[in-house]
C-alpha positions as CSV (number, residue, x, y, z in Angstrom):
1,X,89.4,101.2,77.7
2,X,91.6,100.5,80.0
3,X,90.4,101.7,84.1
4,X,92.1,102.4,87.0
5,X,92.9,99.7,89.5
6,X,89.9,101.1,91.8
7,X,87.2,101.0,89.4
8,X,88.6,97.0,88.6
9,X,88.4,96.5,92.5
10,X,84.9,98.5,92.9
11,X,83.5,96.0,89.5
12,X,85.5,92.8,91.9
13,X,83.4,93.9,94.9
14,X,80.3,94.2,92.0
15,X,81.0,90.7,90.9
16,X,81.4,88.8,94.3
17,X,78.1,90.5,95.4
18,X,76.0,89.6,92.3
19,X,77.5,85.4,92.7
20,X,76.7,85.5,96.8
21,X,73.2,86.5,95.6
22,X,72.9,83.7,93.0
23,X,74.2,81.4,95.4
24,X,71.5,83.1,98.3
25,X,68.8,82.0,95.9
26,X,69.6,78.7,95.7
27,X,67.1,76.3,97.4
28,X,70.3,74.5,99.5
29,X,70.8,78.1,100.9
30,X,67.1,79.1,102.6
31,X,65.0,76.9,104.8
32,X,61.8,79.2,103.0
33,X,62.2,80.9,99.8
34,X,63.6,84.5,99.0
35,X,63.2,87.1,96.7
36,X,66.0,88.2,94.6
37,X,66.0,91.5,96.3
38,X,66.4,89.9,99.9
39,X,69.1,87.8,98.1
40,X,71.2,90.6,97.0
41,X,70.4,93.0,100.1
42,X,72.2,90.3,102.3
43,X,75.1,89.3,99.8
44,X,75.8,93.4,99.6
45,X,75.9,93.4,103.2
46,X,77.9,90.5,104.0
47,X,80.6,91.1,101.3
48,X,80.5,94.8,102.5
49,X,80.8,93.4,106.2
50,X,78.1,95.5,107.6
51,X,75.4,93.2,109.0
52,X,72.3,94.9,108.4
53,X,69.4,91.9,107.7
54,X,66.0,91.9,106.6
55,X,65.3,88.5,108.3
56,X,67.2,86.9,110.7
57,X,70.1,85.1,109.4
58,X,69.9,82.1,111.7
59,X,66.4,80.9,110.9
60,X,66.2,82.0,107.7
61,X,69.5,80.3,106.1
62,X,70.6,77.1,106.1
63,X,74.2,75.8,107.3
64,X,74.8,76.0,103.9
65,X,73.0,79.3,102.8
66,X,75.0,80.2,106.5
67,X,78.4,79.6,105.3
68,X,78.0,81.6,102.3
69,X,77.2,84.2,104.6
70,X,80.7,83.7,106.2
71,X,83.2,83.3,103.3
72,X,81.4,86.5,101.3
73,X,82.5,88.0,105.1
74,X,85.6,86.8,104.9
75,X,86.7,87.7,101.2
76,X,85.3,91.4,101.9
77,X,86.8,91.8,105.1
78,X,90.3,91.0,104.3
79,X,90.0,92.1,100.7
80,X,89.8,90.3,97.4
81,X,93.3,90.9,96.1
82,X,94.5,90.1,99.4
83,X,93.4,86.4,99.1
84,X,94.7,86.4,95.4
85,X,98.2,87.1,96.6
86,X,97.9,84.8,99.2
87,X,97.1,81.7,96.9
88,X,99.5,82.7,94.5
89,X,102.0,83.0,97.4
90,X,101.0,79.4,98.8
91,X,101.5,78.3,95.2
92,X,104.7,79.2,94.4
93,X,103.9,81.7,91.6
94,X,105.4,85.3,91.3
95,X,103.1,88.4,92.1
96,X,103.5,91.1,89.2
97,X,103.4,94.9,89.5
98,X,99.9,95.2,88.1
99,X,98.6,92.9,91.2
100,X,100.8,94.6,93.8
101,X,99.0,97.9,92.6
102,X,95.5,96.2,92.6
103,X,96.6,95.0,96.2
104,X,97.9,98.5,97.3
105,X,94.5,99.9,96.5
106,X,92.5,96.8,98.3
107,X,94.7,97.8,101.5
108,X,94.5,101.1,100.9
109,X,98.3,102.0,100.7
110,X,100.2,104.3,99.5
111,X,103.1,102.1,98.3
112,X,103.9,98.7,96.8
113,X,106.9,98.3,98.7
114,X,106.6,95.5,101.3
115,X,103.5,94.7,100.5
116,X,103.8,90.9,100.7
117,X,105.1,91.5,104.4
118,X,102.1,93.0,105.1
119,X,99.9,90.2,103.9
120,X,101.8,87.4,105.3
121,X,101.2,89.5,108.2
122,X,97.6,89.6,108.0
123,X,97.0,86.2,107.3
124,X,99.0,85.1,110.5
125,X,96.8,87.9,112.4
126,X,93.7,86.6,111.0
127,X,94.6,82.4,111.5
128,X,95.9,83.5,115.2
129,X,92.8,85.7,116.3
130,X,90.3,83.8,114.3
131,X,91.6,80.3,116.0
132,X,91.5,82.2,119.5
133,X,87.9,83.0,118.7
134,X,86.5,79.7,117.9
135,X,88.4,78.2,121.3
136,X,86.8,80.4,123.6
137,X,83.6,80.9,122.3
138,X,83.3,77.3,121.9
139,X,83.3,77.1,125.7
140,X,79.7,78.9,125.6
141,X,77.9,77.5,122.4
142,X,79.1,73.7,123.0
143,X,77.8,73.0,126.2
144,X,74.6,74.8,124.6
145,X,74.0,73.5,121.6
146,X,76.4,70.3,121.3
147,X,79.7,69.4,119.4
148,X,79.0,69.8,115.8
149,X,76.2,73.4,116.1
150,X,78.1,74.6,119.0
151,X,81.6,74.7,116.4
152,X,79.3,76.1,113.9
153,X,78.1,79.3,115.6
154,X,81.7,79.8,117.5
155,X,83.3,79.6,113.8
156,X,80.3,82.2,112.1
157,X,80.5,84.2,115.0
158,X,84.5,84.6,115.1
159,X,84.3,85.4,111.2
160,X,81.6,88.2,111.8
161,X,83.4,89.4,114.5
162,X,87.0,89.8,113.3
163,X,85.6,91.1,110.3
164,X,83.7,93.3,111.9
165,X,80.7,92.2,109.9
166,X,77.8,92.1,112.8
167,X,76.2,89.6,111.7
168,X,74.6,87.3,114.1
169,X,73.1,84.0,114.2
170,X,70.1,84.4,116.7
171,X,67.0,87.1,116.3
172,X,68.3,89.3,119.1
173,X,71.8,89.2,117.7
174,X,73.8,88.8,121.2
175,X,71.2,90.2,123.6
176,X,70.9,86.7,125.8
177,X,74.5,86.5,126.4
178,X,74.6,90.7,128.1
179,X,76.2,89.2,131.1
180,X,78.4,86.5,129.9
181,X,82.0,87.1,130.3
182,X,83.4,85.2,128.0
183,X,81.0,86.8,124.8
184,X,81.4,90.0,126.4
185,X,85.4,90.2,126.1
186,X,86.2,87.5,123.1
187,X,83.5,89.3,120.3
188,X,84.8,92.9,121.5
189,X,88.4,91.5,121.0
190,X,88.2,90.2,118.0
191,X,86.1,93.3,116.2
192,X,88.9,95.8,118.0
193,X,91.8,93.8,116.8
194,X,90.3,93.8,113.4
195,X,89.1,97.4,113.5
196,X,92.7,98.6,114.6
197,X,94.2,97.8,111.3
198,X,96.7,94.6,110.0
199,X,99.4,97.4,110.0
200,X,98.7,98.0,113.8
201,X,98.7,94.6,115.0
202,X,101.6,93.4,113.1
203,X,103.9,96.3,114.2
204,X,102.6,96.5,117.9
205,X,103.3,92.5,118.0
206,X,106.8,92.9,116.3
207,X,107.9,96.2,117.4
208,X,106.5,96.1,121.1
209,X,107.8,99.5,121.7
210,X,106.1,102.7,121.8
211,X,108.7,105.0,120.9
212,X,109.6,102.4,117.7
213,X,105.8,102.6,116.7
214,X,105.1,104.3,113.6
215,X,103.3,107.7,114.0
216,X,100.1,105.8,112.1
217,X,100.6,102.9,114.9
218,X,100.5,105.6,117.8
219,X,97.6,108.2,116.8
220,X,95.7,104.8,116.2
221,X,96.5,103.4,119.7
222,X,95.2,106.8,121.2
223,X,92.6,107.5,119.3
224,X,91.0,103.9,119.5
225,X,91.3,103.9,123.6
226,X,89.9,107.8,123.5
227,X,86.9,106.6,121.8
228,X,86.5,103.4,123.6
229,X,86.9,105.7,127.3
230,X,83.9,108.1,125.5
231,X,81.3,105.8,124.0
232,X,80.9,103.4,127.0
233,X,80.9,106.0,129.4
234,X,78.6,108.5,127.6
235,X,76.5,105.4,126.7
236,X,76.4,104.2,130.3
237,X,75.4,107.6,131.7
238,X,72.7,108.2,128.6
239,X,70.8,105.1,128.7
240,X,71.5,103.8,132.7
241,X,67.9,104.8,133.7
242,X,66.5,103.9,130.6
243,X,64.1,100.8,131.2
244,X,63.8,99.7,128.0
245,X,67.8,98.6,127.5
246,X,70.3,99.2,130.3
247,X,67.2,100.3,133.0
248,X,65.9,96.9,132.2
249,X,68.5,94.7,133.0
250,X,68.6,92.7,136.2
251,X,71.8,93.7,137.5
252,X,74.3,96.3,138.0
253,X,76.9,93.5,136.3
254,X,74.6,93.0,133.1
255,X,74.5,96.9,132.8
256,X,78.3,97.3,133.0
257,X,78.8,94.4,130.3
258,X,75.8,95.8,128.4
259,X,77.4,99.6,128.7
260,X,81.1,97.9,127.8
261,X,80.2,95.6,124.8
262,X,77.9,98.2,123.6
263,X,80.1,101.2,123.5
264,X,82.8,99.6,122.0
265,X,80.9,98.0,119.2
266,X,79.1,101.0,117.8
267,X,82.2,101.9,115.7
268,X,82.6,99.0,113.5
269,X,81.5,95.8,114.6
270,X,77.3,96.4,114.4
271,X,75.9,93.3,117.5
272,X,74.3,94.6,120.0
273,X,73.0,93.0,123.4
274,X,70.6,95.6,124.2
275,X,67.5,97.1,121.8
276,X,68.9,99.7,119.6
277,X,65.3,100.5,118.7
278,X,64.6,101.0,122.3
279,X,67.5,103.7,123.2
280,X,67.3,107.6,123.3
281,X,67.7,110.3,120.7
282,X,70.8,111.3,122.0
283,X,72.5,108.3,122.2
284,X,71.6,108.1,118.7
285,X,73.1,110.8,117.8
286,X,76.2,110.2,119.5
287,X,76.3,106.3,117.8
288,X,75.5,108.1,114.4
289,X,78.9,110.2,114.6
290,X,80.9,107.2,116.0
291,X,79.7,105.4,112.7
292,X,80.9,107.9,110.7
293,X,84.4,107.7,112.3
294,X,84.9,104.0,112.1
295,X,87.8,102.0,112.2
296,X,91.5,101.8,111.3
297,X,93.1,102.2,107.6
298,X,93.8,98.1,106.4
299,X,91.3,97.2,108.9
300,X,87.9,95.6,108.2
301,X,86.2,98.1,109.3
302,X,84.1,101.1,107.9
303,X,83.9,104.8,108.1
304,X,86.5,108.0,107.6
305,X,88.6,106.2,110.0
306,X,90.1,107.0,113.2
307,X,93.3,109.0,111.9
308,X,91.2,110.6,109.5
309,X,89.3,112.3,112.3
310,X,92.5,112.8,114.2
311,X,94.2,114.7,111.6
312,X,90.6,117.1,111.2
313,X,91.1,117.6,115.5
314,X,94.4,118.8,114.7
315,X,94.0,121.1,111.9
316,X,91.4,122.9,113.8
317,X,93.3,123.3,116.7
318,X,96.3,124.4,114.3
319,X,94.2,127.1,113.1
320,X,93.2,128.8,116.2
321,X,96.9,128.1,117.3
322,X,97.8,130.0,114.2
323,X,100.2,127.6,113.2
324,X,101.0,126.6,110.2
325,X,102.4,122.6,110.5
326,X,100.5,119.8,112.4
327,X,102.9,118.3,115.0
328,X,101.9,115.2,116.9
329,X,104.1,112.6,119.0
330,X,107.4,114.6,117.7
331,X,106.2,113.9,113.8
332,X,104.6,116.3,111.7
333,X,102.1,116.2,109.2
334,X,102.1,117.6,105.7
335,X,99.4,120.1,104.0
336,X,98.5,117.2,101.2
337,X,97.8,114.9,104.3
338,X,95.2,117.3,105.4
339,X,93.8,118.1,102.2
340,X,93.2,114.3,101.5
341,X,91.7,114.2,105.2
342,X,89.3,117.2,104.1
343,X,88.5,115.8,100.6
344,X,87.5,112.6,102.0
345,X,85.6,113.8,105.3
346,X,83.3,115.8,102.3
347,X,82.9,113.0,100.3
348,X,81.4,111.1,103.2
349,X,79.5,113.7,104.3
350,X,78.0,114.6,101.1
351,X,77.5,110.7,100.9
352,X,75.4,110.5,104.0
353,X,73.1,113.3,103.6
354,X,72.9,112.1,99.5
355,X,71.2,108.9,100.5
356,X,69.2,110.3,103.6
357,X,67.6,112.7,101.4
358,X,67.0,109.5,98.7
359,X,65.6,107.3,101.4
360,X,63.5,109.9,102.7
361,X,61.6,110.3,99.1
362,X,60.3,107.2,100.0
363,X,59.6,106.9,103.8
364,X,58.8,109.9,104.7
365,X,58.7,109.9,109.3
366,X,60.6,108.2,111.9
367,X,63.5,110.6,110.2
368,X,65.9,109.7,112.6
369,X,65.8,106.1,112.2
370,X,66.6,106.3,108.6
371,X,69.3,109.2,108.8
372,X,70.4,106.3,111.7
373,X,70.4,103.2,109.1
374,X,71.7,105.3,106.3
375,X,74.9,106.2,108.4
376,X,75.4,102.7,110.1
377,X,75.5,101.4,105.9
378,X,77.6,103.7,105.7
379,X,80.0,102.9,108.3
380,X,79.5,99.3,107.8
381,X,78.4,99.0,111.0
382,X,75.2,97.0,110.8
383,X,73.2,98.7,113.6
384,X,69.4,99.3,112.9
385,X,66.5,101.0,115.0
386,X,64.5,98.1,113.0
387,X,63.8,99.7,109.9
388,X,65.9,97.3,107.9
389,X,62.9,95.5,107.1
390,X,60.8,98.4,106.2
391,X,62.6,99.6,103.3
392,X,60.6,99.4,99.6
393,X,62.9,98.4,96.7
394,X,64.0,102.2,96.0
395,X,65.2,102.5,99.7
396,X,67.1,98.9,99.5
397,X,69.1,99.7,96.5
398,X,69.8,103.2,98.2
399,X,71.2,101.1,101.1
400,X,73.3,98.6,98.7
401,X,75.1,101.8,97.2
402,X,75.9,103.3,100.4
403,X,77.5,100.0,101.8
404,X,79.2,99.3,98.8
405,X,80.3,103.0,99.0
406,X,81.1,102.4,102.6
407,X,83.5,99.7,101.9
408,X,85.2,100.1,98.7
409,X,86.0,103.7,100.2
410,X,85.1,107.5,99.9
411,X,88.9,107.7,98.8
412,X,88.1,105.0,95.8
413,X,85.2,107.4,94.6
414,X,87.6,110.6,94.9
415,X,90.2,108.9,92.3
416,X,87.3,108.5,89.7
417,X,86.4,112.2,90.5
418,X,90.1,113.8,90.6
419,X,92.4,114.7,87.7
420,X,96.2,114.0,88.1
421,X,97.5,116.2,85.2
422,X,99.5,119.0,86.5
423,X,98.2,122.5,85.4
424,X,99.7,124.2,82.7
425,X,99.0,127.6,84.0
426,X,99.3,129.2,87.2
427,X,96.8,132.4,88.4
428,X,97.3,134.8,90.7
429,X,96.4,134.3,94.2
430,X,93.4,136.2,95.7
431,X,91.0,136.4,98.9
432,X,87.7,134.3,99.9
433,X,85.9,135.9,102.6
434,X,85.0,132.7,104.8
435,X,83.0,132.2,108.0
């Protein structure tokens, strides 16, 4: 039988998940023992990069059960056939059609051509931000913990970051470090970098012109600043007063940092430095929908992604223009762009409220918090109103498929649904009364 090269990719993901929960369940790995269901729960959600936990990661793990943790991060983040190309690459050895189509599909491309570019490309983005990471966040973990730990949790916390995994070290993932600069502005950059895109980065670094930017490069740019502006403002003016997370903070400073690092981080990246049990209704609503938006296409991150929800702003206003092309920045875009953009927005969609309904079989109240960890898996995000822990084994395994879902991509499941034979007869057009 022979399977398209997103059902091998999908059974990869499968097959990394299933050895980072053997290697979870080793004794080396925990400093008290787990089941095999904790095991699995935080292998999914490590090589899916969200970050949701059922017990904290730092106290729980080992170094060694910790740096498990951090290459399943790594591999899912940048992709198994990504790494594959790379070693054969470092080795000398050729890389065949059949593994530049696997890696078109990790990367989510439409082409083979200059593919090996690209990856050389990410793996100098990844060694250069990655390396920047450990520097600067070694100034706040050394002089805390010492030398050898203090490397340790700059290197896990870097990897999570840039990977836009969430996961965090310390029970309150980054909650005692609200007002330090350095946390506040090195974690944000290195989640933003990674959830812009290797495509982004490389060309904004080679080009370094806007009008040579690629249409992709520029509705990213936009879009990503847009959302930044909008979350941290509207999460700033939601929860200011609100003593139990920005209210409750001792100073105007800690509040901004709190309102920056906390806005930007909803997307993708999943720490937080305030409760996100604690916060309102509405700003949980408003995280829920930048969730489902995510990040950038060959980015670690989750989601429809940005352009994708560019694209949908731009039909709709095309259709009360009564126009019939999308133009943007001088470029216009097709009708099969938009049907893919529509194809995939209802496949997430029907996704979301799939799984909410399946979680809810089983825990039935506190609606919103599940609805709220049912769109963070699937965002990859990692965010939880603390009912990670909560969840029977029905409710885990509905969680597992959403991530996995969430990260091998709603596009991945629409190639095992869609047919590409062309029809051999045509019908005649007619009239669906909508709205």
């Amino acid at each position: 039988m022979r399977l398209p090269p997103p059902a091998i990719l999908a059974g990869l993901y499968a097959v990394l998940i299933i050895l980072g929960g053997i290697l979870l369940m080793l004794p080396a790995a925990t400093a008290m023992p787990i089941t095999w269901s904790d095991a699995m729960f935080t292998a999914a959600s490590a090589v899916t990069v969200t970050g949701l936990v059922i017990s904290d990661t730092g106290s729980q793990f080992t170094h060694f059960g910790q740096g498990v943790i951090m290459v399943l991060i790594q591999l899912g983040g940048l992709g198994l056939m990504t790494f594959a190309v790379l070693l054969l690459s470092m080795l000398g050895l050729p890389v065949t059609i059949s593994q530049r189509i696997f890696l078109r599909e990790d990367l989510n491309q439409t082409s083979i051509s200059d593919l090996l570019v690209l990856v050389r490309g990410i793996l100098k983005t990844v060694l250069a931000c990655e390396l920047l990471g450990v520097a600067l966040l070694s100034g706040v973990f050394v002089p805390e913990f010492g030398w050898g730990e203090g490397l340790w949790q700059a290197l896990f916390h870097t990897v999570s970051a840039f990977n836009n995994a969430g996961f965090a070290l310390f029970p309150d993932s980054l909650s005692r470090y609200v007002g330090n600069p350095i946390v506040n502005l090195t974690i944000p950059a290195l989640f933003i970098f990674g959830g812009l895109g290797f495509i982004v980065v490389t060309e904004a670094y080679g080009k370094r012109s806007w009008r040579a930017f690629s249409l992709h490069t520029k509705l990213m740019l936009v879009g990503t600043l847009a959302l930044i502006v909008w979350s941290v403002l509207t999460f700033a003016v939601l929860e200011w007063s609100n003593p139990a997370t920005l209210g409750g903070l001792a100073s105007t400073g800690d509040r901004l940092w709190a309102s920056w690092f906390q806005g930007v981080t909803t997307r993708t990246a999943g720490f937080n430095t305030v409760d996100i049990g604690s916060i309102h209704d509405n700003t949980s609503l408003m995280f829920m929908s930048l969730m489902v938006i995510g990040g950038g296409s060959t980015s670690t991150a989750g989601g429809i992604k940005v352009t994708t929800f560019i694209v949908l702003l731009l039909a709709t206003v095309a259709f009360f223009r009564r126009s019939q092309q999308l133009h943007v920045f001088g470029r216009s875009i097709g009708a099969e762009e938009v049907m893919k953009v529509l194809a995939l927005t209802m496949v997430s969609l029907m996704t979301v409220l799939v799984a909410i309904f399946l979680v809810t079989l089983s825990h039935d109240g506190d609606f919103l918090d599940f609805a709220f960890e049912v769109t963070s898996a699937f965002g990859t995000v990692g965010l939880s109103r603390g009912t990670t822990g909560d969840l029977d084994g029905f409710g885990r395994a509905v969680i597992i498929a959403v991530m996995f879902l969430g990260r091998v991509g709603p596009l991945t499941l629409g190639f095992f649904l869609a047919t590409r034979s062309k029809p051999r007869v045509g019908y005649a057009p007619s009239k669906v009364y909508l709205g």
